[in-house]
CHARMM internal coordinates of N, CA and C (Angstrom, degrees):
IC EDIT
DIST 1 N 1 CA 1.4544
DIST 1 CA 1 C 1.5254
ANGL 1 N 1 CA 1 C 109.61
DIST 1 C 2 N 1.3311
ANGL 1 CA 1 C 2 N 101.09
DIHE 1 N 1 CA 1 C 2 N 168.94
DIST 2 N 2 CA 1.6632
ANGL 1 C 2 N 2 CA 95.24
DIHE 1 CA 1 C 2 N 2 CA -157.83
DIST 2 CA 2 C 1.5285
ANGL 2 N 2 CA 2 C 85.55
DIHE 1 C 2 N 2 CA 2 C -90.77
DIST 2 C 3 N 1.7414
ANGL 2 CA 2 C 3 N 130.76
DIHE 2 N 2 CA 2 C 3 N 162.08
DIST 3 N 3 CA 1.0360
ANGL 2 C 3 N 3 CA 117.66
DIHE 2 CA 2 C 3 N 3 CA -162.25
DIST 3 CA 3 C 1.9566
ANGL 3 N 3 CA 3 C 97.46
DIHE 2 C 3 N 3 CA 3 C -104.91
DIST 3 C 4 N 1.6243
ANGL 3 CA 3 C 4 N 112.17
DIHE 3 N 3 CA 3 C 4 N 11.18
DIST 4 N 4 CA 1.1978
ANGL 3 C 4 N 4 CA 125.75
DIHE 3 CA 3 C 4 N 4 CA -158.22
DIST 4 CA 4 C 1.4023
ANGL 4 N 4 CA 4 C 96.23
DIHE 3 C 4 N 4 CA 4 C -84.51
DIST 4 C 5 N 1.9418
ANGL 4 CA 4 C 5 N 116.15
DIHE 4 N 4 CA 4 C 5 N -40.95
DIST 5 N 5 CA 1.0102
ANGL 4 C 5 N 5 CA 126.73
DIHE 4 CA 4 C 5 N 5 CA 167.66
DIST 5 CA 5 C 1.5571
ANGL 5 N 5 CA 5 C 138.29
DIHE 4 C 5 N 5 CA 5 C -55.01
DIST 5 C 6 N 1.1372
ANGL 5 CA 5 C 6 N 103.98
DIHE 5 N 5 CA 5 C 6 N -3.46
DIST 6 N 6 CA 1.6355
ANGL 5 C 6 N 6 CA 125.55
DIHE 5 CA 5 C 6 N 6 CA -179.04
DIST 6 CA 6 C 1.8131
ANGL 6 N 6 CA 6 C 102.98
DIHE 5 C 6 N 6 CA 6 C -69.48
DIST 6 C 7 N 1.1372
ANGL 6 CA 6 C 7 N 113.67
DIHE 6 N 6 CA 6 C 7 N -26.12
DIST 7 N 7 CA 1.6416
ANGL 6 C 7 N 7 CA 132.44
DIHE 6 CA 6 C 7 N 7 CA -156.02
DIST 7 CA 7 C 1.2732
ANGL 7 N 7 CA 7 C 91.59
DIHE 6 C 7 N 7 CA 7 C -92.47
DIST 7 C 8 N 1.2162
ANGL 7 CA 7 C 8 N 129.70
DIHE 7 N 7 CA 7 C 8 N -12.14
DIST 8 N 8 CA 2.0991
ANGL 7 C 8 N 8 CA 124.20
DIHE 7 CA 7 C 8 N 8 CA -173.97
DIST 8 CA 8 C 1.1964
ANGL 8 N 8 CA 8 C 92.18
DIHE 7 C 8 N 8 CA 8 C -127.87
DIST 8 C 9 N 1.5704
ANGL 8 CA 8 C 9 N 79.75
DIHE 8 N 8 CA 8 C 9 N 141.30
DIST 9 N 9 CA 1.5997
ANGL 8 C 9 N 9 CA 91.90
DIHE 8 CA 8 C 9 N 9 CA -176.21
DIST 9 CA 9 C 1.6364
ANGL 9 N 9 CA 9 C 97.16
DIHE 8 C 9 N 9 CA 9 C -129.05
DIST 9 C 10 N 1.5260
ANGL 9 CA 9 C 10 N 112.40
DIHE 9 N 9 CA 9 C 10 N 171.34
DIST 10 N 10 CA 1.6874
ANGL 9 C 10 N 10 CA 129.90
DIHE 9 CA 9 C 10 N 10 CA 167.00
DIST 10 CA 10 C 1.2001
ANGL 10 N 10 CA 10 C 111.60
DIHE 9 C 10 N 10 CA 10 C -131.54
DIST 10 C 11 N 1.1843
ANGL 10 CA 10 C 11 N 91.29
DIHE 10 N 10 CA 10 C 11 N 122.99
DIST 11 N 11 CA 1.7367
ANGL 10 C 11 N 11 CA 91.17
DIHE 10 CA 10 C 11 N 11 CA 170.89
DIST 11 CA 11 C 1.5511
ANGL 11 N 11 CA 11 C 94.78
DIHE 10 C 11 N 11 CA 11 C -146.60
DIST 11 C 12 N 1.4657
ANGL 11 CA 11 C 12 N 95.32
DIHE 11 N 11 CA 11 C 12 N 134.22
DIST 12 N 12 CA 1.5982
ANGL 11 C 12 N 12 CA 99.80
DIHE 11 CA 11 C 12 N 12 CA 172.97
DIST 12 CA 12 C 1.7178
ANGL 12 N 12 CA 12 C 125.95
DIHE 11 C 12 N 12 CA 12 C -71.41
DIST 12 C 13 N 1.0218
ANGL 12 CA 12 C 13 N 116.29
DIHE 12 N 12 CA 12 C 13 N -21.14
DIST 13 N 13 CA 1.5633
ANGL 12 C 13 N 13 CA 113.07
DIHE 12 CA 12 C 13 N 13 CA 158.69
DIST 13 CA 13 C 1.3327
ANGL 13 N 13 CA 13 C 120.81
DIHE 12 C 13 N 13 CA 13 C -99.21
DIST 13 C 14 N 1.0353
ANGL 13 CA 13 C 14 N 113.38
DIHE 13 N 13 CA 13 C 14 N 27.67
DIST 14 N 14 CA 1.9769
ANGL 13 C 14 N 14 CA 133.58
DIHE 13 CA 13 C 14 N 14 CA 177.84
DIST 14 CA 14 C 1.5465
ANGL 14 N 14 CA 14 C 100.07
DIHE 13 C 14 N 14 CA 14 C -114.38
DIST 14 C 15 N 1.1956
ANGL 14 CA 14 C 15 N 117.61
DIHE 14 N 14 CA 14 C 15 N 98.15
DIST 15 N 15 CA 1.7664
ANGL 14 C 15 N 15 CA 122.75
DIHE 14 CA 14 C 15 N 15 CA 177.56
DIST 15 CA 15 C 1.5260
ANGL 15 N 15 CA 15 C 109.23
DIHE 14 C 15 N 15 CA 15 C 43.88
DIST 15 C 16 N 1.3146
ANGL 15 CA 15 C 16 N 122.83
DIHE 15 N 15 CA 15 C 16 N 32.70
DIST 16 N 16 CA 1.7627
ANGL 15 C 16 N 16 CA 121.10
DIHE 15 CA 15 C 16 N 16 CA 160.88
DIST 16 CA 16 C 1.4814
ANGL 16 N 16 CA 16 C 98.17
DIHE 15 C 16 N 16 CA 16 C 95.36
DIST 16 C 17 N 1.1905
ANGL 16 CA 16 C 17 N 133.68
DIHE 16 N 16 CA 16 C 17 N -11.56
DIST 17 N 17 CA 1.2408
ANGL 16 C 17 N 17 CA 150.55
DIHE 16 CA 16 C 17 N 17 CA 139.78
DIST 17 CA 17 C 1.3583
ANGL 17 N 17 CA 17 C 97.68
DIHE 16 C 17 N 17 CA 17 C 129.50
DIST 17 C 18 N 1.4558
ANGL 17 CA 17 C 18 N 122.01
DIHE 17 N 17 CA 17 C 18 N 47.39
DIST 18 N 18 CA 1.4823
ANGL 17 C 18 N 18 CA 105.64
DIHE 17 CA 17 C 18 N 18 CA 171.86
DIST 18 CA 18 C 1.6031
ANGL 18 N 18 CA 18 C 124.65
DIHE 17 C 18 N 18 CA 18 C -80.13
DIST 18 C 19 N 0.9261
ANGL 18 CA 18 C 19 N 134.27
DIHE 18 N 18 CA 18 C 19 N -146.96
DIST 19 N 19 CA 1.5258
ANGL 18 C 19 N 19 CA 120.18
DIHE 18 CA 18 C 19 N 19 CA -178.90
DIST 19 CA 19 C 1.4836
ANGL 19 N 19 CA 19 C 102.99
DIHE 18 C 19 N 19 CA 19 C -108.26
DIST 19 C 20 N 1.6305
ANGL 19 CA 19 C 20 N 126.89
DIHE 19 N 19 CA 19 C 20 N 162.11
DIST 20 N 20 CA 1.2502
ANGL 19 C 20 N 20 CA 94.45
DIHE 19 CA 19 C 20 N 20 CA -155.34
DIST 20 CA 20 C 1.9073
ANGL 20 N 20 CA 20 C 80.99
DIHE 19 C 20 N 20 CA 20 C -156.09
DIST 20 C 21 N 1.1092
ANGL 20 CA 20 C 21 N 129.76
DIHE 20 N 20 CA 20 C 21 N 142.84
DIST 21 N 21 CA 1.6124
ANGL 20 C 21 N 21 CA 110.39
DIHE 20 CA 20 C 21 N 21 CA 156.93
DIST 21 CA 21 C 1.4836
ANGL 21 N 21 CA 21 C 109.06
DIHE 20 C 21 N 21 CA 21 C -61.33
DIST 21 C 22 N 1.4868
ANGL 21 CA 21 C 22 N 98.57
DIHE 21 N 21 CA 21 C 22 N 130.28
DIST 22 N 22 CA 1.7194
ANGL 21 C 22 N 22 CA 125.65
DIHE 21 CA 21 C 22 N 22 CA -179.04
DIST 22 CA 22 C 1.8350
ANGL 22 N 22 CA 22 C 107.85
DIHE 21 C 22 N 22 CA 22 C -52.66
DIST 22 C 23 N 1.3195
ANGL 22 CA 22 C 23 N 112.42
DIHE 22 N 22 CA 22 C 23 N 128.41
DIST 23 N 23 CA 1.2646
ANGL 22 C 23 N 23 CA 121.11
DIHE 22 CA 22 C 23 N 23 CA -152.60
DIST 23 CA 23 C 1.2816
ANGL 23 N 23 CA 23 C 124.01
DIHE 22 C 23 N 23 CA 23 C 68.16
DIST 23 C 24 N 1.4452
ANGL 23 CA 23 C 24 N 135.42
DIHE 23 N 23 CA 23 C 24 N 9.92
DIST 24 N 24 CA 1.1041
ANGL 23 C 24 N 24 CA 117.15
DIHE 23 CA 23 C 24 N 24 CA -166.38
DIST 24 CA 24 C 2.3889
ANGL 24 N 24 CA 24 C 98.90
DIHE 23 C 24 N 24 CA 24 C -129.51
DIST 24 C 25 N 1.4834
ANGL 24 CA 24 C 25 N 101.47
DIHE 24 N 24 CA 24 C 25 N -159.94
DIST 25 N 25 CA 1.1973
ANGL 24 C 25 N 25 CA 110.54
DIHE 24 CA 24 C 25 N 25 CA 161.52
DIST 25 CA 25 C 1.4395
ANGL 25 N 25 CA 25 C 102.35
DIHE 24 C 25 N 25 CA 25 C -114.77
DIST 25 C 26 N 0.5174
ANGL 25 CA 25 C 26 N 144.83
DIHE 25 N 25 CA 25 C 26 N -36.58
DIST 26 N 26 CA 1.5241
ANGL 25 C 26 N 26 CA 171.38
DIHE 25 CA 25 C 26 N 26 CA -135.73
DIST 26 CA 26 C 2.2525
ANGL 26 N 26 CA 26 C 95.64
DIHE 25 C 26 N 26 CA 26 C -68.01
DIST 26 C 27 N 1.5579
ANGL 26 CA 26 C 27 N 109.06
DIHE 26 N 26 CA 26 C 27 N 98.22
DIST 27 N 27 CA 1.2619
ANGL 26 C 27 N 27 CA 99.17
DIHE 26 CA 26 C 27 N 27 CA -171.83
DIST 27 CA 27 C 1.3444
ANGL 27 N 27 CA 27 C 93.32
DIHE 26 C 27 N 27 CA 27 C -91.92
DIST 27 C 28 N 2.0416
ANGL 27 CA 27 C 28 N 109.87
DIHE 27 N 27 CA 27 C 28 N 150.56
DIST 28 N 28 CA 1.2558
ANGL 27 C 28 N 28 CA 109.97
DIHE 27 CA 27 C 28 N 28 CA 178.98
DIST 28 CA 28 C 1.3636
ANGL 28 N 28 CA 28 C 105.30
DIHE 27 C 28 N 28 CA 28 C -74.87
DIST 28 C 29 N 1.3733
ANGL 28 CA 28 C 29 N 145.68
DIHE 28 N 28 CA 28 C 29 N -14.40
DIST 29 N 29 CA 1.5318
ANGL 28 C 29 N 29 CA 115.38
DIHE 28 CA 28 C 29 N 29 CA 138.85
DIST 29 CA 29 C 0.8523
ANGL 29 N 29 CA 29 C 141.33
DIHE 28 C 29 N 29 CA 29 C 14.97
DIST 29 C 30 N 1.4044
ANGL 29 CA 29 C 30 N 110.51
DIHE 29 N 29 CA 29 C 30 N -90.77
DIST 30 N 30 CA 1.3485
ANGL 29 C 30 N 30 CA 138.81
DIHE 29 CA 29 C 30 N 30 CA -177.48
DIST 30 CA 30 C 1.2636
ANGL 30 N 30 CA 30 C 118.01
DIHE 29 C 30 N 30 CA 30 C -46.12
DIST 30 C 31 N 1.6165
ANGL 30 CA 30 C 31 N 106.38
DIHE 30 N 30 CA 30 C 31 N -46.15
DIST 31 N 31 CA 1.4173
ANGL 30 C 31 N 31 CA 114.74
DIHE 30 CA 30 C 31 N 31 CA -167.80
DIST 31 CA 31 C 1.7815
ANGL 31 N 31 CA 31 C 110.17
DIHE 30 C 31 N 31 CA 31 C -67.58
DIST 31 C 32 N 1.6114
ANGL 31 CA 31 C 32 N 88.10
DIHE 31 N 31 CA 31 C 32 N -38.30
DIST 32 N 32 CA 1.2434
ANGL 31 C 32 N 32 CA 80.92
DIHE 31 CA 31 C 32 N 32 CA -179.17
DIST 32 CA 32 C 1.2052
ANGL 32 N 32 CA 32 C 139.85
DIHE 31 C 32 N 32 CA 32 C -82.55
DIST 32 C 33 N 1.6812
ANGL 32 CA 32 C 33 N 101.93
DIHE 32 N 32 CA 32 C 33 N 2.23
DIST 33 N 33 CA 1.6558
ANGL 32 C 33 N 33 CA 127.71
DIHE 32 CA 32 C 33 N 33 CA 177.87
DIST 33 CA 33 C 1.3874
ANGL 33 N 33 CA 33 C 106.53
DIHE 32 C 33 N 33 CA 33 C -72.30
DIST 33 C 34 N 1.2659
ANGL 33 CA 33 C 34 N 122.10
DIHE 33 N 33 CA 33 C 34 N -24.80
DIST 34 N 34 CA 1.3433
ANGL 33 C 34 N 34 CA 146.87
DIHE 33 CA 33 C 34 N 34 CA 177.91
DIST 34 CA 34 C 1.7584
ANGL 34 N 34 CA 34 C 114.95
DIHE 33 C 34 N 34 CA 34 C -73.98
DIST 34 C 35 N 0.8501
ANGL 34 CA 34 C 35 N 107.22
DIHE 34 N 34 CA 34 C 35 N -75.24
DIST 35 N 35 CA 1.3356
ANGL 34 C 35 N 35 CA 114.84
DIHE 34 CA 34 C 35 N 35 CA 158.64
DIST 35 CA 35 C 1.4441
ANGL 35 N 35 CA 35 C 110.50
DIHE 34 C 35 N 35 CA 35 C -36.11
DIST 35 C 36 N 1.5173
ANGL 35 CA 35 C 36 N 130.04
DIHE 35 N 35 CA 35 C 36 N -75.35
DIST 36 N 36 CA 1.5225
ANGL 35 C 36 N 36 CA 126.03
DIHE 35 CA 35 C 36 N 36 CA 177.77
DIST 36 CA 36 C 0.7946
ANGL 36 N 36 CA 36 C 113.86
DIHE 35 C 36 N 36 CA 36 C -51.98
DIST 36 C 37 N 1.4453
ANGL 36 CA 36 C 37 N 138.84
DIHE 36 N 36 CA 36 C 37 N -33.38
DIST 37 N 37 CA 1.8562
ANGL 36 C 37 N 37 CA 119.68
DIHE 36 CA 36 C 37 N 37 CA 171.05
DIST 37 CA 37 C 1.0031
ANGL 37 N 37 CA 37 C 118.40
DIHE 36 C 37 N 37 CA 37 C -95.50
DIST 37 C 38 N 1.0026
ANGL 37 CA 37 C 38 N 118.45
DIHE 37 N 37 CA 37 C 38 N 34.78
DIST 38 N 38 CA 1.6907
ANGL 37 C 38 N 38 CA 142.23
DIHE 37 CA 37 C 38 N 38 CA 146.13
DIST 38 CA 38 C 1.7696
ANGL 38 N 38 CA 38 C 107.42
DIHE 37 C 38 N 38 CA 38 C 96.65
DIST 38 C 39 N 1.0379
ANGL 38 CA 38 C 39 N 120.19
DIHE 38 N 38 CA 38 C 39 N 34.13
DIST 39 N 39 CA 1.8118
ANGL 38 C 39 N 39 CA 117.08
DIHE 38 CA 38 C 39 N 39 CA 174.30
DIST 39 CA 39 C 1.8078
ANGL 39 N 39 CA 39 C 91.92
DIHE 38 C 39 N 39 CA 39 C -89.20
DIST 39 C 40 N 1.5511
ANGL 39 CA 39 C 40 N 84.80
DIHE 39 N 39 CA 39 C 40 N 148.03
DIST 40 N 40 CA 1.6946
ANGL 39 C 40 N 40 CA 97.53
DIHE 39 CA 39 C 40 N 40 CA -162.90
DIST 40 CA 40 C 1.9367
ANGL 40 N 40 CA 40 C 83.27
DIHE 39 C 40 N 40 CA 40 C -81.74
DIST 40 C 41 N 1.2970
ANGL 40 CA 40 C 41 N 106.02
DIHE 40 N 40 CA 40 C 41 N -174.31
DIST 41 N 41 CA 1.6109
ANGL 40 C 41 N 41 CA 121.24
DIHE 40 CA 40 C 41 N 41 CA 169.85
DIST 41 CA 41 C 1.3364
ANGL 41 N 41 CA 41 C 92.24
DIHE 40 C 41 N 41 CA 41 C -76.08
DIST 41 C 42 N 1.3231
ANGL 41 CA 41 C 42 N 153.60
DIHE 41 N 41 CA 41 C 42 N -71.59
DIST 42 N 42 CA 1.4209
ANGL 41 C 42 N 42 CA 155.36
DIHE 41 CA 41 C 42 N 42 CA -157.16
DIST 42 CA 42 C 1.5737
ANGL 42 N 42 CA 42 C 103.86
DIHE 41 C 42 N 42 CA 42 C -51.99
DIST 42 C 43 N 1.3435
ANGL 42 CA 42 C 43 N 99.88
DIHE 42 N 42 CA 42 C 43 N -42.83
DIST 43 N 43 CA 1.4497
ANGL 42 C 43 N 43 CA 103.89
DIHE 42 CA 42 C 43 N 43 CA -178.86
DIST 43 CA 43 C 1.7901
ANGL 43 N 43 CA 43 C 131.71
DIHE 42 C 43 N 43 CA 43 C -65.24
DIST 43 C 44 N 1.3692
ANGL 43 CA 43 C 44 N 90.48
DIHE 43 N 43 CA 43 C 44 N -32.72
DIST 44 N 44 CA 1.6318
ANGL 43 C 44 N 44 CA 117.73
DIHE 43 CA 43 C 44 N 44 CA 163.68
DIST 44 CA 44 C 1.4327
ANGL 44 N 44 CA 44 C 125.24
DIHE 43 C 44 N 44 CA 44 C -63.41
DIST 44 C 45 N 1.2167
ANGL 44 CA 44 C 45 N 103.53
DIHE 44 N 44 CA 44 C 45 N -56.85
DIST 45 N 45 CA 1.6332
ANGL 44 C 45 N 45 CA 114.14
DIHE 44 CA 44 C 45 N 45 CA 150.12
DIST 45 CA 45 C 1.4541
ANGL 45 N 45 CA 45 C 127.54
DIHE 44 C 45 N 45 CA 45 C -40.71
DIST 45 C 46 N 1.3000
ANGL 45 CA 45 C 46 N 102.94
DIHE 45 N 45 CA 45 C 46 N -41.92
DIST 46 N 46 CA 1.6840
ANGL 45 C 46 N 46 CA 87.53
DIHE 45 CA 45 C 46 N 46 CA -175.62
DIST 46 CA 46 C 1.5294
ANGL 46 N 46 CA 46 C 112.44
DIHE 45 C 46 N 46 CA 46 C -102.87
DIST 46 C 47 N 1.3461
ANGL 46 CA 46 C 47 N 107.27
DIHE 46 N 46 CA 46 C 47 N 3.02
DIST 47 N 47 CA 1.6546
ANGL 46 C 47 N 47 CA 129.08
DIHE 46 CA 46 C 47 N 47 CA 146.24
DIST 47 CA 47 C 1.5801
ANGL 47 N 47 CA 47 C 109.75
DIHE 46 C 47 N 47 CA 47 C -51.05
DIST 47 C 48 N 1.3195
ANGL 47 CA 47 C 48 N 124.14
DIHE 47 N 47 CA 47 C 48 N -69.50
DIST 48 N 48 CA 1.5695
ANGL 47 C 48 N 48 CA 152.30
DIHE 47 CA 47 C 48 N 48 CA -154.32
DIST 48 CA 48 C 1.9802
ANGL 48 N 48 CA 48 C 94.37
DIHE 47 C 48 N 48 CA 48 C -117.40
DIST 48 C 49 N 0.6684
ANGL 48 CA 48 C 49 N 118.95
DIHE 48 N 48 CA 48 C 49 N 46.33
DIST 49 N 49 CA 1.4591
ANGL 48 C 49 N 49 CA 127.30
DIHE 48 CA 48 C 49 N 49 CA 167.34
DIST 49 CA 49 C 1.7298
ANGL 49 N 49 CA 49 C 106.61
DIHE 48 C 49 N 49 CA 49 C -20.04
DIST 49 C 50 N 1.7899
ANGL 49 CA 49 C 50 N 116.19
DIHE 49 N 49 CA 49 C 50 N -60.78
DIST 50 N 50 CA 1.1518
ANGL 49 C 50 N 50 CA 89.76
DIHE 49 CA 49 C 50 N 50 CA 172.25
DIST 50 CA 50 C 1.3484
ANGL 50 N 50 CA 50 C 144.48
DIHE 49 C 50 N 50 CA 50 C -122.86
DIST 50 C 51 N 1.5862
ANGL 50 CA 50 C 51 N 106.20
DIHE 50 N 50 CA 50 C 51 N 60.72
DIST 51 N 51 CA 1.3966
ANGL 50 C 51 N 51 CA 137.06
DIHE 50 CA 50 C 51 N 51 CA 164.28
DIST 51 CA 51 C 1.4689
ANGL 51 N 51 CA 51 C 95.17
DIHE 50 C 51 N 51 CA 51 C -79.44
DIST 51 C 52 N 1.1007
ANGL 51 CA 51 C 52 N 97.00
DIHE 51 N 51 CA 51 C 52 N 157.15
DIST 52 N 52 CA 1.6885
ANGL 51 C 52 N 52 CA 115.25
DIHE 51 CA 51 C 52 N 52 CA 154.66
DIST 52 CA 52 C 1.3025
ANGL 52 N 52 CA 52 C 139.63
DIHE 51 C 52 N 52 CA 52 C -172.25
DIST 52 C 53 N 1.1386
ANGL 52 CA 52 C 53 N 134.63
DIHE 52 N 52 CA 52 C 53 N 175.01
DIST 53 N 53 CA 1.8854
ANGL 52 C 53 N 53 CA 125.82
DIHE 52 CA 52 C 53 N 53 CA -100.40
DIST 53 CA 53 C 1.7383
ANGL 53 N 53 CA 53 C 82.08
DIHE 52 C 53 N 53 CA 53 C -79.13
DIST 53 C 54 N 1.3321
ANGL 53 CA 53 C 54 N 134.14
DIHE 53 N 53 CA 53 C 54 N -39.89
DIST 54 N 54 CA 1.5048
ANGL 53 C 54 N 54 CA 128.42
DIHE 53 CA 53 C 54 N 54 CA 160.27
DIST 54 CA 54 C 1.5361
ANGL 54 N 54 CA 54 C 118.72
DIHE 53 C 54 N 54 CA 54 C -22.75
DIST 54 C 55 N 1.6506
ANGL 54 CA 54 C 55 N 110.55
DIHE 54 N 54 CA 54 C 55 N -59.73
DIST 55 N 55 CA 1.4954
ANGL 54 C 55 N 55 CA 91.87
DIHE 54 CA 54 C 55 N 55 CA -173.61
DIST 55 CA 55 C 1.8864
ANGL 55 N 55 CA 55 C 110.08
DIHE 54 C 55 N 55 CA 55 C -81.43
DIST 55 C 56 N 1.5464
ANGL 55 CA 55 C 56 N 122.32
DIHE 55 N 55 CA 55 C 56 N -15.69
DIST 56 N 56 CA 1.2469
ANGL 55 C 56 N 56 CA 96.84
DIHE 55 CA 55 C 56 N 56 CA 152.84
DIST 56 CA 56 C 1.4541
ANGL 56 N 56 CA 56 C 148.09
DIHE 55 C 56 N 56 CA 56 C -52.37
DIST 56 C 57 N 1.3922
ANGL 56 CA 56 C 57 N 89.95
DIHE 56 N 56 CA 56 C 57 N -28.81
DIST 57 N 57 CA 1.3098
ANGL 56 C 57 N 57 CA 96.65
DIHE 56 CA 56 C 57 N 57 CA -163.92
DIST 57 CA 57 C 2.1101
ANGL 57 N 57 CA 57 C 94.33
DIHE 56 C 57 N 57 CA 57 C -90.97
DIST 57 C 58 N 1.1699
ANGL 57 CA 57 C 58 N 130.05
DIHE 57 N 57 CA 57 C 58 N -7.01
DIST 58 N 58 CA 1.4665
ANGL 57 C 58 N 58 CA 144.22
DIHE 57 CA 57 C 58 N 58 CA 149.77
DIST 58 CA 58 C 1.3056
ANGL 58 N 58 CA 58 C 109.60
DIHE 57 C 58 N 58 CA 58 C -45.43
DIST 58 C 59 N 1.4797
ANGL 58 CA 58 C 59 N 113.80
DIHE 58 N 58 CA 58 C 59 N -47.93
DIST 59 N 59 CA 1.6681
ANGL 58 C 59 N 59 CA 132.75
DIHE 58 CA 58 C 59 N 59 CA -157.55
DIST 59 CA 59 C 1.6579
ANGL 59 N 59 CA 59 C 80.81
DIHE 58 C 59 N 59 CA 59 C -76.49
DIST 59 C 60 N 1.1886
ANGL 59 CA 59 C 60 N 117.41
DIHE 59 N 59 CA 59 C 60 N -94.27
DIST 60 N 60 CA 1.3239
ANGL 59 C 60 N 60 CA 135.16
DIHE 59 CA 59 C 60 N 60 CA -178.32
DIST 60 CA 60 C 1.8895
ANGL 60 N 60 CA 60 C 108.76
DIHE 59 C 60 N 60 CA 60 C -9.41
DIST 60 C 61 N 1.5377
ANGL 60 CA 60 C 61 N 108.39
DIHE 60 N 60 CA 60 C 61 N -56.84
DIST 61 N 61 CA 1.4733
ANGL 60 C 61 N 61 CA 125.19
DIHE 60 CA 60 C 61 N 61 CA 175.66
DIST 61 CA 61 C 0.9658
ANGL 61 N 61 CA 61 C 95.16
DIHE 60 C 61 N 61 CA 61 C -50.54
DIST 61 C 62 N 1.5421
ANGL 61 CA 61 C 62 N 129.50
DIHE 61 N 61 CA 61 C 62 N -81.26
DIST 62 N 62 CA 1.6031
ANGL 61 C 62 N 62 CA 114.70
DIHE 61 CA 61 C 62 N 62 CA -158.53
DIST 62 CA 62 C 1.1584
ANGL 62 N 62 CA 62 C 132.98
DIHE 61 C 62 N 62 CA 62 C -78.33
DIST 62 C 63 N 1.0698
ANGL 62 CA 62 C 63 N 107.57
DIHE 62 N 62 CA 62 C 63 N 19.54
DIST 63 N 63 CA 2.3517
ANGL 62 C 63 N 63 CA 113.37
DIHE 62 CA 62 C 63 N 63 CA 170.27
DIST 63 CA 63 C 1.7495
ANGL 63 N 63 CA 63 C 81.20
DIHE 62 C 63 N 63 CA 63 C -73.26
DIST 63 C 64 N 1.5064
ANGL 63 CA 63 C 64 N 140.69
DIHE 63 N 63 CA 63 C 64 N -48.09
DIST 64 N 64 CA 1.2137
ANGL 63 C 64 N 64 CA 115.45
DIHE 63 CA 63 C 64 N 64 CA -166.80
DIST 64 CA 64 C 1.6146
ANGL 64 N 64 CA 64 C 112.92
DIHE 63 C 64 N 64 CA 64 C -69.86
DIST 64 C 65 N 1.3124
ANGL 64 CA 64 C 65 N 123.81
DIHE 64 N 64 CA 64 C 65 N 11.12
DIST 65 N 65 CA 1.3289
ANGL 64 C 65 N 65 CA 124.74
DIHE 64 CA 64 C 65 N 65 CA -178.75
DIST 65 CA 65 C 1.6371
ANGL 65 N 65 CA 65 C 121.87
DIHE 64 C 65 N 65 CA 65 C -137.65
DIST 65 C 66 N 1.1634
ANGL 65 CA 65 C 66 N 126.93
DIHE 65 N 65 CA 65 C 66 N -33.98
DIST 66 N 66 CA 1.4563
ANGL 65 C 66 N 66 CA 121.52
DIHE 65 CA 65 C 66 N 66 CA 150.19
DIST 66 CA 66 C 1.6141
ANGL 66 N 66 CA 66 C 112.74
DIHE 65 C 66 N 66 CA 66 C -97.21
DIST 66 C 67 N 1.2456
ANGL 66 CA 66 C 67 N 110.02
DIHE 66 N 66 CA 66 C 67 N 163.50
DIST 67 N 67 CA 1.1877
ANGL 66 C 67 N 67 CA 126.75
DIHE 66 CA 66 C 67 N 67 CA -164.32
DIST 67 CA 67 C 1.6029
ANGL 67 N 67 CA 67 C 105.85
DIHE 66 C 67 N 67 CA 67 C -94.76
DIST 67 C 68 N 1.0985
ANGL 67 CA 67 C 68 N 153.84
DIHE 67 N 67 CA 67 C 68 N 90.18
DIST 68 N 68 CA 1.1110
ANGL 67 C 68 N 68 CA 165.16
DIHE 67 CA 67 C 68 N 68 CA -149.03
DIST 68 CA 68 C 2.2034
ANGL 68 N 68 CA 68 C 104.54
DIHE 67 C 68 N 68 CA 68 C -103.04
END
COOR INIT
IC SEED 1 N 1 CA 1 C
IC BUILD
């Protein structure tokens, strides 16, 4: 397993249980809704101050593994 994936978590009473960066609310969704309409990674960050460039790049990892 990728070890990027360690950083998302599910929990079913954590936002309906979508996937989420670990400790956070923050669904990788989002992040990646961000990313596709074109916000750079730097830019996301200073959106989400305390993410970092690890759990993007987590976010990014798991579109190849949950279904978004």
């Amino acid at each position: 397993m990728n070890p990027l994936l360690e950083r998302i978590s599910i929990d079913p009473n954590i936002c309906f249980g979508k996937p989420c960066i670990r400790g956070t609310r923050i669904w990788v969704s989002l992040i990646l809704d961000f990313l596709a309409n074109g916000m750079t990674m730097d830019e996301v960050l200073v959106e989400y101050p305390h993410l970092t460039h690890e759990d993007i790049l987590a976010a990014k990892s798991a579109k190849s593994v949950f279904r978004f």
